[in-house]
C-alpha positions in Angstrom: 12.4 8.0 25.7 9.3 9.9 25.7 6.2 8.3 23.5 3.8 11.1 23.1 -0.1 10.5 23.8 -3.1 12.4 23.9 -2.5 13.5 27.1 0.6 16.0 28.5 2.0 16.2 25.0 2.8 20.0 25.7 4.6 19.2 28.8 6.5 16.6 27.2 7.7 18.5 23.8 8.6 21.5 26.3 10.8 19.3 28.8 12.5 17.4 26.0 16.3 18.4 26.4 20.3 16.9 25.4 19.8 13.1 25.5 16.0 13.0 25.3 14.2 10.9 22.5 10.6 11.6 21.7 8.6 9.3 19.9 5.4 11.1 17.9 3.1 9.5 15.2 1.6 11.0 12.0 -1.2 11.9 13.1 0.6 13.7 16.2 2.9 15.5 14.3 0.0 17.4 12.8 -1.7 18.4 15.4 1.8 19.2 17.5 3.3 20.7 14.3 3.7 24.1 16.1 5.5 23.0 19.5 7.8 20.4 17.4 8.8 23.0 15.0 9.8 25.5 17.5 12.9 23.2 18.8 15.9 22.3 17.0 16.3 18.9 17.5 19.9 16.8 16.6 18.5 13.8 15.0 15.4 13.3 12.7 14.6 9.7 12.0 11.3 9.7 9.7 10.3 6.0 9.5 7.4 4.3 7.9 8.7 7.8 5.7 6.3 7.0 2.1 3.8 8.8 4.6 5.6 11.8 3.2 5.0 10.9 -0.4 2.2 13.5 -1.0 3.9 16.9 -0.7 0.8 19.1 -0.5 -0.9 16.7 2.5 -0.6 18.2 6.0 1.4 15.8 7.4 4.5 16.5 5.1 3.9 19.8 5.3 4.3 19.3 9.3 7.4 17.1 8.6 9.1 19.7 6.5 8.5 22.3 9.1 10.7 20.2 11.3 14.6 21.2 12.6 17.3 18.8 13.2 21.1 18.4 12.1 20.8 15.5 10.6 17.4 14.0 8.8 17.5 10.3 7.6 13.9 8.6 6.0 13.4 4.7 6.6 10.4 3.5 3.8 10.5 0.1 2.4 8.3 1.7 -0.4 10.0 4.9 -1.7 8.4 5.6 -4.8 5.1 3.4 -4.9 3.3 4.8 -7.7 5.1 7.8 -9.6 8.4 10.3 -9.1 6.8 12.6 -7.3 7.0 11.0 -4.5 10.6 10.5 -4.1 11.0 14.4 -4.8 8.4 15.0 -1.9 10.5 12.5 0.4 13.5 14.5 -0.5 11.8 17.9 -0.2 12.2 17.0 4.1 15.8 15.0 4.1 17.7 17.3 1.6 15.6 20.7 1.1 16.1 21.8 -2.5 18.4 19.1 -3.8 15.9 18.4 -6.4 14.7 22.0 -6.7 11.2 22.7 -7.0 8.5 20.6 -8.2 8.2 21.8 -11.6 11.9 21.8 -12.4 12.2 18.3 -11.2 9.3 17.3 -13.5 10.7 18.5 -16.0 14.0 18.0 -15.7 13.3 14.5 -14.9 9.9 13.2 -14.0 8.7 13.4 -17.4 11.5 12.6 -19.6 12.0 9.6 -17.7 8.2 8.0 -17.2 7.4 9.3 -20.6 10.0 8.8 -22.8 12.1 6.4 -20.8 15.0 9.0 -20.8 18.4 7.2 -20.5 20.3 10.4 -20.0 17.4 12.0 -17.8 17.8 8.5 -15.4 21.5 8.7 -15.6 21.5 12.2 -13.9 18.6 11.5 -11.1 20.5 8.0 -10.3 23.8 10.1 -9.7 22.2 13.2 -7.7 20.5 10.8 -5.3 22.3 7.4 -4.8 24.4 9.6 -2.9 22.0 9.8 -0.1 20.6 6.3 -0.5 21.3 3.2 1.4 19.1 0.5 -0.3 18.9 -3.0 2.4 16.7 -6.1 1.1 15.5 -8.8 2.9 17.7 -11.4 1.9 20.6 -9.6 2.8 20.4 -8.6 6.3 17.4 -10.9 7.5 19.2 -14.1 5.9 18.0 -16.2 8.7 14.3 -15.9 7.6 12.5 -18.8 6.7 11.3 -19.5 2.6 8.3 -17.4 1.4 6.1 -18.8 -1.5 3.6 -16.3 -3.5 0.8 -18.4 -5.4 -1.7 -16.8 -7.4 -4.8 -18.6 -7.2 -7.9 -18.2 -10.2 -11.2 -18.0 -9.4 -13.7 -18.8 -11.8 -17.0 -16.4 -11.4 -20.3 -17.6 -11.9 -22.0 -17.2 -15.0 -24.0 -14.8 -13.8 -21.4 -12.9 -12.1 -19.8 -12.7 -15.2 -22.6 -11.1 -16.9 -22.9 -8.3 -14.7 -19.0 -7.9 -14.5 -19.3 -7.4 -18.6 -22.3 -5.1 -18.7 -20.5 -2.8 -16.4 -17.4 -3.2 -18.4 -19.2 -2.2 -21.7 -21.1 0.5 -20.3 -18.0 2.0 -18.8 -15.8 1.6 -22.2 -18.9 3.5 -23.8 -18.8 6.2 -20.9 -14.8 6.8 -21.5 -14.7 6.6 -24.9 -12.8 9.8 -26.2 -11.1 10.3 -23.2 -7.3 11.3 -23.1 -4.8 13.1 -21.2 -5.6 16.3 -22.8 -9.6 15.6 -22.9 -11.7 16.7 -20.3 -10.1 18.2 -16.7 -11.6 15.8 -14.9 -11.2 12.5 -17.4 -8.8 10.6 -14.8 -11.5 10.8 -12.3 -14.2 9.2 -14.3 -11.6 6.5 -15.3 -10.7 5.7 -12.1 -14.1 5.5 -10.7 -14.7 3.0 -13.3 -11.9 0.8 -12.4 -12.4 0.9 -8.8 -16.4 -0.3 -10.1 -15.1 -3.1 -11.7 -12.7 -4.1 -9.3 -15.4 -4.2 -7.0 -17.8 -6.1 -8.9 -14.4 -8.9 -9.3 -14.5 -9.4 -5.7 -18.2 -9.2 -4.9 -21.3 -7.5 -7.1 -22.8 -6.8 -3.4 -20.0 -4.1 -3.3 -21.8 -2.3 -6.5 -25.6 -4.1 -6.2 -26.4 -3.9 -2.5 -29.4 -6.4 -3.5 -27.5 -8.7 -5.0 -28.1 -12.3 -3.6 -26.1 -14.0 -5.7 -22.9 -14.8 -3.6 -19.1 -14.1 -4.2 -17.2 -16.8 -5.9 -14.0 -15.4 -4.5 -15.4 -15.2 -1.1 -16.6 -19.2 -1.5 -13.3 -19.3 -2.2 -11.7 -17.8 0.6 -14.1 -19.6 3.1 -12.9 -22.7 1.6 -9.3 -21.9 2.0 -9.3 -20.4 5.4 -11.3 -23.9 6.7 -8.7 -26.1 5.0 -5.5 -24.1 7.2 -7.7 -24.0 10.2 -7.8 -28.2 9.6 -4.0 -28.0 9.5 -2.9 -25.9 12.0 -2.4 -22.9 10.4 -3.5 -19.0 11.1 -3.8 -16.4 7.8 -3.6 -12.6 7.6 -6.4 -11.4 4.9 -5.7 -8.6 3.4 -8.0 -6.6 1.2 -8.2 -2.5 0.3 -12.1 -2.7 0.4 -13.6 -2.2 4.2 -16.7 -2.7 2.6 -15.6 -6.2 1.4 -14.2 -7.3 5.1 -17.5 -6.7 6.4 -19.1 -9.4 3.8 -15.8 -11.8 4.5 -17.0 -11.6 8.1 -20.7 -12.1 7.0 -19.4 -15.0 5.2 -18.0 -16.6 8.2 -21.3 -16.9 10.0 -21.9 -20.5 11.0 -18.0 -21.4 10.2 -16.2 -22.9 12.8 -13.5 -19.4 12.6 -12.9 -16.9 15.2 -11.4 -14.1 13.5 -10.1 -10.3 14.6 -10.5 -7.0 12.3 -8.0 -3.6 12.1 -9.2 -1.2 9.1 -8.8 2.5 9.7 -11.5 2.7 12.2 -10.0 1.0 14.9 -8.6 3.5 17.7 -4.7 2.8 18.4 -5.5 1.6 21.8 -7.5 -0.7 20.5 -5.2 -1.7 17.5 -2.5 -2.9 20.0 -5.1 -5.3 22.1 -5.6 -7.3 18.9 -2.4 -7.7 17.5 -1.5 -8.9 20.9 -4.5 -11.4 21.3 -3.5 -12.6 17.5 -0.3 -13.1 18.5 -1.6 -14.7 21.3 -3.5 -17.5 19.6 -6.6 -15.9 20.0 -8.1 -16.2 16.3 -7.8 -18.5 13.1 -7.5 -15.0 10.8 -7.0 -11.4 11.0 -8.8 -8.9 8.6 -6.4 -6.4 8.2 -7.3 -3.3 5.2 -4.5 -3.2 3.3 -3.7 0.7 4.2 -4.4 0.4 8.0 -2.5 -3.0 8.3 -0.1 -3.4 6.0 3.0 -1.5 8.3 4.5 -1.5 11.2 2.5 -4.6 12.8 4.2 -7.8 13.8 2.0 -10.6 12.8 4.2 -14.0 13.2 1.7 -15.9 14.4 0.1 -16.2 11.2 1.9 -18.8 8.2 -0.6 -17.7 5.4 -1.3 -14.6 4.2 -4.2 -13.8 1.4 -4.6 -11.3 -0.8 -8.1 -10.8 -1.8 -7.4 -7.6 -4.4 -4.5 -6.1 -6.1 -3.1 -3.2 -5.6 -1.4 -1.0 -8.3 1.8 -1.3 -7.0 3.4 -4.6 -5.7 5.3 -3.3 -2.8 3.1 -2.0 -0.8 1.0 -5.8 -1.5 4.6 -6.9 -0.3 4.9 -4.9 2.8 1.9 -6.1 3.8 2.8 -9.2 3.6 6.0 -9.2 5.7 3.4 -8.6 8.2 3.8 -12.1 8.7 7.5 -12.8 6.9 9.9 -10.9 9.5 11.7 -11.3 12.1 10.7 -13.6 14.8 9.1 -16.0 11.7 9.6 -19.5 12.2 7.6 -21.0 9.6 7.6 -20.8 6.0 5.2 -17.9 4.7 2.9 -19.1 1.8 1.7 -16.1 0.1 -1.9 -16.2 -2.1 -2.9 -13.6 -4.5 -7.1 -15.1 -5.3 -7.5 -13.2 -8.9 -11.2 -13.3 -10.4 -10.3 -14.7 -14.5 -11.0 -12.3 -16.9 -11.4 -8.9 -15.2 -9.2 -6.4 -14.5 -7.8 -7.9 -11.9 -5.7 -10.1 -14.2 -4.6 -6.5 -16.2 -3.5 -4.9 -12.6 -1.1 -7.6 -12.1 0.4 -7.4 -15.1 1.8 -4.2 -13.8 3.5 -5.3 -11.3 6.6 -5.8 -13.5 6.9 -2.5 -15.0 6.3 -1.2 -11.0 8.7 -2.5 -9.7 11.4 -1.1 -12.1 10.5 2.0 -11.4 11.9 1.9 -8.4 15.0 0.2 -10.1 15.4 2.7 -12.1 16.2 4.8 -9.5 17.4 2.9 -6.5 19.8 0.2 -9.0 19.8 1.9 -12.4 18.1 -0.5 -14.4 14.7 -0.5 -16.4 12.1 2.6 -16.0 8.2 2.7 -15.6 6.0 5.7 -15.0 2.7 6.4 -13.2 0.3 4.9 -15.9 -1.4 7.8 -18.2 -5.3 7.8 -18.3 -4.6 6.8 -21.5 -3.4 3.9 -19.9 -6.0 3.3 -17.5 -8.3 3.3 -20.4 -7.2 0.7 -21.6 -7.6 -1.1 -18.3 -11.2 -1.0 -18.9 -11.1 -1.5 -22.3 -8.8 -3.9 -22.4 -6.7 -3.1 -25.4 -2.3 -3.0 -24.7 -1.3 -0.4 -23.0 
């Protein structure tokens, strides 16, 4: 087995022969994409494959350039967010099973997140379970210890609440008349809205880089990280903000807490060391971004794992937390989700139900959900049903 660096990666692409295993990341792939695709290999095996979701990006463009025999996809989170992305994953395993992106929209994608299209899911679930092998947790890792998920409500200040409001009026005022057919770029104004006001639930220093008046959630989470480090525990933090690690790590100035960081900054190299020296005993917590850290790390060591914002879609929060609930786990994993009351943090979780059967839908053949209209995300802000 070959595991290709950033050195001799030529050499070692050009030797591979009968027998030979190569092991490339992402990142790799793209910039190797020519040597790769010029040999026909026997076996593809794309893991961590919702890397692939996003069919114009470079690196499944790279991916679908790729020869073998026989292609199999390994993703704990296969369609995270809309349809799409399972047609894109497709588009590499089984070229032109689903035919080309517009006929699969409308053929299915639409009829089915739309109008919740019985006959429309009937005929996806039949053309793909096929090709699908769908293995949970509970039944091949039965060994595993429990694994509780409590949500935890923070209260904000008074004051944090008043500037969480004002921004929440001003940006109902700034979307009002805004629909899926309104202006081209209407989903980008929305969504910069929510991701203000998500911001301003965590911390108004994210938004107001004067602000003085403290996080409650981050009292919060000071609070809760000094009563496991009492107890003997270790806790994973999770959060999708890099901007709001670095005021967690402010935060823990004077605390009796050694801590490590990964976000997307840290150089591979370097991402190994500190996994180790976590696993080592080395720090009480590990600040992990949710997108950097939330795969392909094995994080025993730690009992707790904290959520600090959530994400649209609950598996990928869920991946991230078997960084800690896998194999090799000895301790029951307790799971916290801190939620700031009445923002739209409470609204985003809410979601999480009609997420997950999405990927029901297709992977079981049960309910349906869609990727939410701006529509919908309009009434995130506003705060109206969706």
């Amino acid at each position: 087995m070959t595991l290709l660096r950033d050195a001799g990666r030529a050499e070692a692409i050009a030797a591979a022969g009968p027998g030979d295993v190569l092991v490339v990341s992402w990142a790799l792939l793209v910039q190797e994409k020519g040597l790769l695709a010029a040999k026909q290999f026997s076996t593809l095996v794309l893991d961590e494959a919702q890397a692939l979701k996003n069919a114009s990006t470079q690196r499944a463009q790279a991916a679908r350039e790729l020869k073998a025999d026989f292609v199999v996809a390994l993703s704990g989170t296969p369609i995270e967010n809309h349809l799409g992305e399972l047609w894109s994953l497709f588009r590499v395993v089984l070229p032109g099973l689903l035919g080309s992106a517009e006929a699969f929209r409308a053929r299915f994608a639409v009829p089915i997140e739309r109008n919740d299209d019985a006959t429309a899911k009937a005929a996806l679930r039949t053309l793909v379970q096929p090709f699908l092998l769908r293995r949970t947790k509970d039944a091949v890792a039965r060994e595993l210890p429990a694994r509780t998920d409590i949500r935890l409500d923070v209260a904000m200040s008074d004051t944090e609440k008043g500037v969480y409001e004002a921004a929440r009026r001003e940006a109902v005022r700034q979307l009002m008349g805004l629909t899926d057919d309104g202006a081209p770029q209407a989903r980008f104004h929305v969504l910069a809205a929510l991701t203000r006001m998500r911001q301003l639930a965590c911390d108004v220093g994210l938004v107001d880089t004067s602000w003085a008046g403290g996080s409650s959630k981050l009292n919060r989470l000071c609070e809760i990280l000094a009563e496991l480090k009492a107890s003997g525990h270790r806790a994973l933090v999770f959060s999708q903000f890099t901007s709001l690690l670095d005021r967690v790590e402010l935060g823990f100035a004077g605390q009796a807490l050694t801590w490590l960081r990964l976000d997307g900054t840290t150089p591979d190299a370097e991402r190994q060391k500190r996994v180790a020296a976590f696993q080592a005993g080395k720090a009480d917590v590990f600040l992990l971004s949710l997108k950097a850290g939330g795969t392909g790390l094995n994080l025993t060591a730690a009992d707790y794992v904290i959520h600090l914002d959530p994400w649209w879609n609950p598996a990928v929060e869920d991946q991230a937390s078997d960084r800690a609930h896998r194999l090799g786990q000895t301790r029951p994993v307790t799971v916290y989700r801190l939620v700031s009351q009445g923002t739209v943090e409470e609204r985003i979780l809410a979601l999480h139900a009609s997420k997950r059967a999405l990927v029901s839908s297709v992977l079981e053949g049960s309910h349906t959900a869609g990727s939410l209209s701006t529509r919908q995300l309009i009434a995130l802000v506003t705060g109206e049903p969706t």
